[in-house]
N, C-alpha and C positions, 0 to 999 in steps of 0.2 A: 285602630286609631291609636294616634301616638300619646304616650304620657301627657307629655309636655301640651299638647291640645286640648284636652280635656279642660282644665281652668276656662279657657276662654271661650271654646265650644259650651260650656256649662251657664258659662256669665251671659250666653246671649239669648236662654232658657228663665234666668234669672229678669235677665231687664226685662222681657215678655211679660213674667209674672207678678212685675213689679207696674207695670205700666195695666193690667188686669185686674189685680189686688187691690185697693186703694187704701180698704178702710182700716187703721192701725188693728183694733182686735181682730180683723178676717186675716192678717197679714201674721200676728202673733199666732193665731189657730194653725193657721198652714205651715209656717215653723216647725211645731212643735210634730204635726204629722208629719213636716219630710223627715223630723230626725227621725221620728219611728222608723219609716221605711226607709231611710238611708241606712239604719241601726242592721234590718232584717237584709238587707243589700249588700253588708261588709262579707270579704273575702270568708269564705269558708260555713257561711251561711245558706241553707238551700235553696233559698232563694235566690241567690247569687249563681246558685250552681246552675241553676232554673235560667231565670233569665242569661248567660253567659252560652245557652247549648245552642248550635249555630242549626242544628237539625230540626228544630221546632219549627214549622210554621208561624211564620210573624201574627195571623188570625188566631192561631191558639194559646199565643205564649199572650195577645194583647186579652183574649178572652178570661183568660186565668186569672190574671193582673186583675183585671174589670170584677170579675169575682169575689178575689180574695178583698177588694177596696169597697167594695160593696158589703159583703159580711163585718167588714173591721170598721162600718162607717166614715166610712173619706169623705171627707167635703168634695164639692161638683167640680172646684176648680183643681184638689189634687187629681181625683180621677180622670178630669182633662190630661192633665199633664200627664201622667202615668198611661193614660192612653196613648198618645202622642213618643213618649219615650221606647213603649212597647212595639209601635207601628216602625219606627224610627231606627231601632234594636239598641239602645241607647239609654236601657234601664242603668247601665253601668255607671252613669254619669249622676244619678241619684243622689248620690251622697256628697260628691262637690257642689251640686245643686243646694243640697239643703244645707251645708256652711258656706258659702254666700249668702243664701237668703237671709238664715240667721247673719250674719254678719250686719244687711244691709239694715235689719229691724233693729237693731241696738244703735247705728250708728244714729238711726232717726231719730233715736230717744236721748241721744249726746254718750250713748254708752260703747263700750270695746269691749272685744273680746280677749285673752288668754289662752294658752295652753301650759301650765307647770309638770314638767316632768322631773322626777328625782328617783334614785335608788331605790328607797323606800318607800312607803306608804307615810304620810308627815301628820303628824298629832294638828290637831289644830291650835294649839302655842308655836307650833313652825310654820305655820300657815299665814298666822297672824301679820308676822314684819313684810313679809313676798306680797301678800293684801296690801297692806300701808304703801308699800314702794309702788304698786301698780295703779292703786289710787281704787277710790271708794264708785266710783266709774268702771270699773272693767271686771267682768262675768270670769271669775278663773274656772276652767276644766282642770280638775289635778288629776295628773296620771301617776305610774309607779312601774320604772322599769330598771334590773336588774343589772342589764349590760352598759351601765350608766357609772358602776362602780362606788359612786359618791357622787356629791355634788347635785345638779339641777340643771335643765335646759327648760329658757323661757322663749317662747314665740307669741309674737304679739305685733299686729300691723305688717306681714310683711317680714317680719326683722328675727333672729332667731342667736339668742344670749347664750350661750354652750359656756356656762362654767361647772362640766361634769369632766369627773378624773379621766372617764374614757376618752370624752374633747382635748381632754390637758395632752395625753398622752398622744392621741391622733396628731396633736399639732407639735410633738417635740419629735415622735416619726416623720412626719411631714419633713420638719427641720433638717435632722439627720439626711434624709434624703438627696434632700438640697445641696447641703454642706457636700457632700460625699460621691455628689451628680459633677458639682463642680472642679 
């Protein structure tokens, strides 16, 4: 399955669960366990390596799942779905699953989400004005990544603010190119 499918393949998993789910706290409960198991799903996690082996029988890999959702306490409607993804081979999709869902539960509440990425790890006096600008409304994720050089990239709705030195520098390459294409 292609990258670029995945979102929308994922969002049609999402309106299911959304149209099944109804009750705000059953909706926040299941949130917070897709992040779990979206968490345990990310690249390079065994689970990931688990569900991703094409050699497993789809009865074994959904039995394991059923299992392990079962020992860790999963609500009846994740272990639906985690069933259903398993049967499907489409545990992959898990984690697009579970930010959407979160996405769809903040927006009910009139809230957004965020992403702040920067160089470094930001004290919370640098946190503070990024907060104020995004508004007392929107959930920030702060990341901290290196090849960033300086600076910040924010995503939010969709839309993605790249005022980091490595963005500066991609887009006067970019330039260059252009110029020199011409």
């Amino acid at each position: 399955m292609a990258a670029s499918s995945a979102p929308t393949i994922a969002a049609r998993y999402v309106t299911a669960l959304l149209g099944h789910v109804s009750a705000p706290a059953t909706r926040d409960t299941l949130s917070r366990e897709l992040n779990n198991w979206a968490e345990n799903l990310a690249p390079g996690q065994a689970l990931a390596e688990f569900a991703a082996n094409p050699t497993l029988p789809r009865t074994a890999q959904e039995g394991v799942v059923d299992a392990l959702a079962t020992k860790h306490g999963a609500s009846a409607e994740l272990k639906q779905l985690l069933g259903l993804l398993s049967r499907e081979r489409r545990l992959n999709l898990l984690p697009e699953i579970a930010a959407q869902f979160y996405t769809h539960v903040l927006a009910e509440r009139g809230r957004s989400q965020a992403d702040v990425t920067s160089a470094v790890a930001l004290s919370d006096a640098q946190k503070k004005p990024i907060q104020d600008a995004l508004g007392a409304q929107t959930e920030i994720s702060w990341h901290a990544d290196a090849s960033l050089l300086g600076g910040l990239v924010v995503e939010r709705a969709g839309t993605t603010l790249d005022l980091s030195v490595s963005g500066q520098l991609a887009q006067v390459a970019r330039g260059l190119g252009a110029k020199n294409a011409a």
